[in-house]
C-alpha atoms as one frame of an Amber mdcrd trajectory, in Angstrom:
protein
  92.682   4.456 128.170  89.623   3.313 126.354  87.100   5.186 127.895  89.249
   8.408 127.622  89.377   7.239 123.635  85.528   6.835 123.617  85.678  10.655
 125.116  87.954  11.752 122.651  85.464  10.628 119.849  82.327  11.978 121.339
  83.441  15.026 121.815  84.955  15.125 117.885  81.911  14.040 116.682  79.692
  16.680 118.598  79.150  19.799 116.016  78.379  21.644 118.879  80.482  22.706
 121.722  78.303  21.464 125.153  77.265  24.303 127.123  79.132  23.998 130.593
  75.717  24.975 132.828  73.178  21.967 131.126  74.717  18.243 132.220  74.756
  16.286 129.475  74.438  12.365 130.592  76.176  11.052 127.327  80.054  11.685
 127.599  80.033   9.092 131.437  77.640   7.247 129.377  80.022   6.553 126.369
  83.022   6.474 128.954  81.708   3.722 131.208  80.417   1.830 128.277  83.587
   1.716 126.607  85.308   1.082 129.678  83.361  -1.597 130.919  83.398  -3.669
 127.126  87.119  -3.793 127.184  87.642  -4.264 130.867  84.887  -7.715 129.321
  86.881  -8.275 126.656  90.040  -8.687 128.437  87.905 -10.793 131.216  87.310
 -13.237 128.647  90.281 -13.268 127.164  92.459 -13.748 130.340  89.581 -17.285
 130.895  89.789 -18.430 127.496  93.662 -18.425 127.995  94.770 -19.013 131.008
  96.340 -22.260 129.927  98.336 -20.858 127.128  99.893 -18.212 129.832 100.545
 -21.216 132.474 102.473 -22.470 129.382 104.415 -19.109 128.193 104.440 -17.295
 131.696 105.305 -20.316 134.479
């Protein structure tokens, strides 16, 4: 859901519409990027507190 977000912006932010014949590297590039921080984020997150859920999630 991030990386679609991170789409989302890109292609707000872009004053001009991308020509569908040239391949333009930075929409996978801000995808994947955004995908891949969060999927970190929540990677760390699940380490950091892993005895917390043991206590609230048996």
């Amino acid at each position: 859901m991030a990386g679609f977000a991170g789409l989302i912006g890109y292609f707000i932010s872009c004053t001009v519409i991308p020509s569908p014949l040239t391949f333009n590297l930075t929409p996978l590039l801000v995808f994947f990027v955004v995908f891949l921080i969060t999927g970190a984020g929540n990677a760390i997150n699940d380490f950091f507190d892993a005895e917390i859920d043991a206590i609230n999630m048996p």
